[in-house]
C-alpha positions in Angstrom: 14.1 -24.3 11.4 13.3 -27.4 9.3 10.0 -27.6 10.3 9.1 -23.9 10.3 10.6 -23.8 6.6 8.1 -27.1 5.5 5.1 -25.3 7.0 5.7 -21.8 4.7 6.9 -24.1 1.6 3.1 -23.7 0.2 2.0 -20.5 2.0 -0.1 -17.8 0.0 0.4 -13.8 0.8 -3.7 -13.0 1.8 -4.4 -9.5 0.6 -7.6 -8.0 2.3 -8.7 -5.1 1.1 -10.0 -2.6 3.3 -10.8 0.1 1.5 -8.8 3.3 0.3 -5.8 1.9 0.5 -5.7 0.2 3.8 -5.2 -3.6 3.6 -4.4 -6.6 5.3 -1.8 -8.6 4.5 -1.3 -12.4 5.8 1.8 -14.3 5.1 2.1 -17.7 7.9 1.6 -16.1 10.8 2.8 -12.5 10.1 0.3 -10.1 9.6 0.5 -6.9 8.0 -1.9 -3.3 8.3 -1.3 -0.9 5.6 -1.9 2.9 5.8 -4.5 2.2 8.3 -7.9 4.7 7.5 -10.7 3.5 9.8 -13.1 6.9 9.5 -17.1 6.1 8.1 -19.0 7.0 5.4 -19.6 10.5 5.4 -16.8 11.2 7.8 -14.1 13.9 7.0 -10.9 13.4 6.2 -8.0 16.4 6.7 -5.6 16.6 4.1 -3.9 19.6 5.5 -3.9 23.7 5.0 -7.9 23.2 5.5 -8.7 21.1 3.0 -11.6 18.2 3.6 -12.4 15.2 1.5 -15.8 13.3 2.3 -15.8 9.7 2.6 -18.0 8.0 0.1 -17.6 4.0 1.3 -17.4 2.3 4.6 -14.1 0.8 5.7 -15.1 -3.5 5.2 -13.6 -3.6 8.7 -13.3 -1.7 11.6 -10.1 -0.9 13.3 -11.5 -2.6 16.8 -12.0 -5.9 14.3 -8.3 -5.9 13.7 -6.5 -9.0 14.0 -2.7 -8.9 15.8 -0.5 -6.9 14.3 3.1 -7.7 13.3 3.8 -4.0 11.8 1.9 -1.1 9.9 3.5 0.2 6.3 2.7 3.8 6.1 3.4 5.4 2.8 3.0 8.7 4.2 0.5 11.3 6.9 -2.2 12.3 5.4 -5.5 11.7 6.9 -7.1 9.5 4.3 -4.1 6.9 4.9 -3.7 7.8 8.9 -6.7 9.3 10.0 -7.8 10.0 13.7 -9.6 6.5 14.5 -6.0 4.8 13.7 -4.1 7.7 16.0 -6.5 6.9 18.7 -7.0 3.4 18.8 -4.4 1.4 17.3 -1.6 -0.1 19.5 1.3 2.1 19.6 3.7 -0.8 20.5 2.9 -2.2 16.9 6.3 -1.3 14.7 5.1 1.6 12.0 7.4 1.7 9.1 7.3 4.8 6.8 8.9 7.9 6.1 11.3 10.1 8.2 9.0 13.0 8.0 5.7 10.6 9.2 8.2 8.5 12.3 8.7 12.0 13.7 5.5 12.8 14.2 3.8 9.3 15.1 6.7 8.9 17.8 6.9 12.7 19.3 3.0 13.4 18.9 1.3 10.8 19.2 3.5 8.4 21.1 4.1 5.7 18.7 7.1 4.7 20.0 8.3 1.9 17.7 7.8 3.7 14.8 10.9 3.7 12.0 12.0 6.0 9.3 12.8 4.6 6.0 15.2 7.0 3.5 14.7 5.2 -0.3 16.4 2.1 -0.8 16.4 1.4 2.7 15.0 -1.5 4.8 13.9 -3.3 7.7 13.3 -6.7 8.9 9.8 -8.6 10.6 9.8 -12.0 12.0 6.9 -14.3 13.6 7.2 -18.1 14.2 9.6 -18.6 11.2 7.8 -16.6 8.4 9.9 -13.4 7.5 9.3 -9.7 5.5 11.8 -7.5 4.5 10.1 -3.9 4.0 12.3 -1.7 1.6 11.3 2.4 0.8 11.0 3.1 -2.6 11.4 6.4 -4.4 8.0 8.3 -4.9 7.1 11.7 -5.8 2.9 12.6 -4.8 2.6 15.8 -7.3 4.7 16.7 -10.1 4.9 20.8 -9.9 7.9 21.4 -7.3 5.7 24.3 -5.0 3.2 21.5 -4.8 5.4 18.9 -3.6 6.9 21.2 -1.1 3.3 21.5 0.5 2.4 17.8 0.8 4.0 15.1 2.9 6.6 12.8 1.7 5.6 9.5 0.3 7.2 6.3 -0.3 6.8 3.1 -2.1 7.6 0.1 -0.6 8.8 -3.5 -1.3 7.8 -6.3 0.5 9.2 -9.3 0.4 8.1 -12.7 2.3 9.9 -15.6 2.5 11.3 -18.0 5.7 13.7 -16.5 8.1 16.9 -17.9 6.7 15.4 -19.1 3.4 14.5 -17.6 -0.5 12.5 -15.3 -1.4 8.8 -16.3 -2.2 7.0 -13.2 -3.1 7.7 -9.8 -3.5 4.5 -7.5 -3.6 5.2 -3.7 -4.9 2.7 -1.1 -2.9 3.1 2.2 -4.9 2.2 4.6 -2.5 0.1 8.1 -3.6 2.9 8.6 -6.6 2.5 10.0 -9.7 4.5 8.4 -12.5 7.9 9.5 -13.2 11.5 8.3 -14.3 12.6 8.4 -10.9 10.5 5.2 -10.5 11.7 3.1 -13.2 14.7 2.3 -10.7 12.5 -0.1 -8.9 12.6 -2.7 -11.9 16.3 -2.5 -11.9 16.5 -3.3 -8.2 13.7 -5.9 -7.9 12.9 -7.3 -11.1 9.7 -9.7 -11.3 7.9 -8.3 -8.6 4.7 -10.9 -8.0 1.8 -8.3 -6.9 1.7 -4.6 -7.3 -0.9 -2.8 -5.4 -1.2 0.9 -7.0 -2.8 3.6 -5.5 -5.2 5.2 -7.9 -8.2 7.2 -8.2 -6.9 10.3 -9.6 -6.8 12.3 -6.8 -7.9 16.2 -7.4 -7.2 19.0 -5.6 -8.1 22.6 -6.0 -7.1 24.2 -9.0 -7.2 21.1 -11.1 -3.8 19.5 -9.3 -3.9 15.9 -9.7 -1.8 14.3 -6.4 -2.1 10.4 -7.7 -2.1 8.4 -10.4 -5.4 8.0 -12.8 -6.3 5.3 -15.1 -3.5 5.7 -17.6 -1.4 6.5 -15.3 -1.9 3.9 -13.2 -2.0 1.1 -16.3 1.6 3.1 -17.3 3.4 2.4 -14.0 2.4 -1.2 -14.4 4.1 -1.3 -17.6 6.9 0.2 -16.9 7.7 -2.0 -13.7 5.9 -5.2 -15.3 4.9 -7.3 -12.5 3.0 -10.9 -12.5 -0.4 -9.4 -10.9 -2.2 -5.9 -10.6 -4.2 -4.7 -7.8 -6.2 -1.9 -7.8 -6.6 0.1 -4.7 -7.3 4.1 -3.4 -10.0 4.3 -5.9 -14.1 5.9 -5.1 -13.4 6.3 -1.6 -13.2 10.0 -1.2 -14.7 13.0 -3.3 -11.4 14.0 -4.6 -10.8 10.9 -6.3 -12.1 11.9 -10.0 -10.5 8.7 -11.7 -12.9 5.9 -11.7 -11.4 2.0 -11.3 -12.8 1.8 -14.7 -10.7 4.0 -16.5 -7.9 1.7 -14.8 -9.1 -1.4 -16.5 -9.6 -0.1 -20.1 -6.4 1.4 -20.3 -5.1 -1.8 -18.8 -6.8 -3.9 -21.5 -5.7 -1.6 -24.4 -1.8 -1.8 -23.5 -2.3 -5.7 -22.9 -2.1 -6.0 -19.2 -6.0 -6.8 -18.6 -5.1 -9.9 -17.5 -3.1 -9.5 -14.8 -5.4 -7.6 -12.9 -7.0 -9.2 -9.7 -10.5 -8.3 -9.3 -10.9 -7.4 -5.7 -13.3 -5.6 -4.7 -13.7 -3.4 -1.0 -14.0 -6.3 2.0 -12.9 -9.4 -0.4 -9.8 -10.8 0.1 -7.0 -12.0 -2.9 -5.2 -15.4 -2.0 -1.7 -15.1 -4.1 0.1 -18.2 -4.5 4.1 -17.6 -4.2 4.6 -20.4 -7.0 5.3 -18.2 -10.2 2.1 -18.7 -12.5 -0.4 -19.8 -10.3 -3.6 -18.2 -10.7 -5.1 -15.8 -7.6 -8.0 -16.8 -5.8 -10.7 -14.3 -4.3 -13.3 -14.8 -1.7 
């Protein structure tokens, strides 16, 4: 275990970034997939009760370019986070970790057998070769009008936190999830204080009738103030027509409350190298 422990002492979390909000994430030898959307440019996704959205980017990697997978975080089903190229072609003996509502359906449908339902506050374990994650749930609410949330799935937040099996705690990396802000969130910073990377879901997500499903700009830049992490990363932003908030509404609203700096700049196929030692600077390539 010695010798496991020495070889993650200096290890980074590698965040690739997909697209939408599907990235990779590489910690020693664990590799992680979240809410895996593999569909094209000008593809379709389904959102539910007949509603499309076009996709406006290509995916920086297909889901046949995958590397092994250790597990998949799902924040929730909808088919911009798991569309019908990750249903068909992903390996359903890869653990999924989401919501209760989501594991029913990916292991009675669509016979992802090894799939796991997280309630809020609750977690599970991955291990590979001496590097370890813990994946908690975390509270999250993807409209604010009540009849609204009662049509859309479920969606959680989740806490990630990578360390060696047996050993501290070296990073813990917030994914938000398609949440709005509310109070029910500031919770999080109580439980896990000094969180090292938060990845939010933005864009500002629109749906008919002027509903807005995820966070914009502001309130995006709000969430990150409110749980105050080391480092921001933008993500689920321009991908699909329904996303109205543009990254840069993100960033000015970032600069004006004093968070500009903490934002990695990672663009759609680059990949952020986050150092676990606090203060040390991300790289991208």
């Amino acid at each position: 275990m010695s010798g496991t422990t020495d070889n993650l002492a200096d290890a980074a979390v590698d965040v690739r970034f997909i697209g939408n909000a599907t990235v990779l994430l590489s910690y020693g030898p664990l590799t992680l997939l979240t809410d895996p959307n593999f569909l094209h440019r000008g593809q379709y996704a389904h959102l539910g009760y007949g509603l499309l959205s076009r996709r406006l980017t290509e995916p920086a990697l297909d889901v046949h370019e995958l590397p092994r997978l250790d597990g998949i975080v799902l924040s929730h089903l909808h088919g911009d986070h798991w569309d019908r190229r990750a249903r068909r072609h992903l390996d359903r003996s890869v653990p999924v970790l989401t919501t209760p509502h989501a594991a029913r359906r990916l292991r009675v449908v669509q016979g992802f057998r090894r799939t796991a339902g997280l309630r809020a506050w609750h977690g599970l374990s991955l291990q590979r070769g001496g590097a370890q994650v813990r994946i908690t749930a975390l509270p999250g609410r993807h409209a604010g009008h009540a009849v609204l949330r009662g049509l859309l799935p479920p969606v959680m937040g989740s806490m990630l936190e990578f360390g060696p099996v047996g050993g501290p705690v070296r990073m813990r990396l917030y994914i938000s999830g398609d949440t709005l802000v509310y109070d029910g969130l500031d919770e999080i910073a109580r439980r896990f204080p000094a969180a090292d990377l938060a990845l939010l879901h933005l864009g500002g997500t629109t749906l008919p009738g002027g509903f807005v499903v995820t966070m914009d700009g502001a309130q995006g830049a709000e969430l990150a103030r409110r749980l105050d992490p080391r480092l921001l990363l933008p993500v689920h932003y321009g991908d699909y027509t329904v996303m109205k908030s543009p990254l840069t509404a993100f960033l000015a609203e970032a600069d004006r409350i004093g968070l500009g700096d903490r934002v990695v700049h990672c663009g759609h196929g680059r990949t952020a190298r986050v150092a676990c030692e606090p203060g040390a600077a991300p790289t991208v390539r």
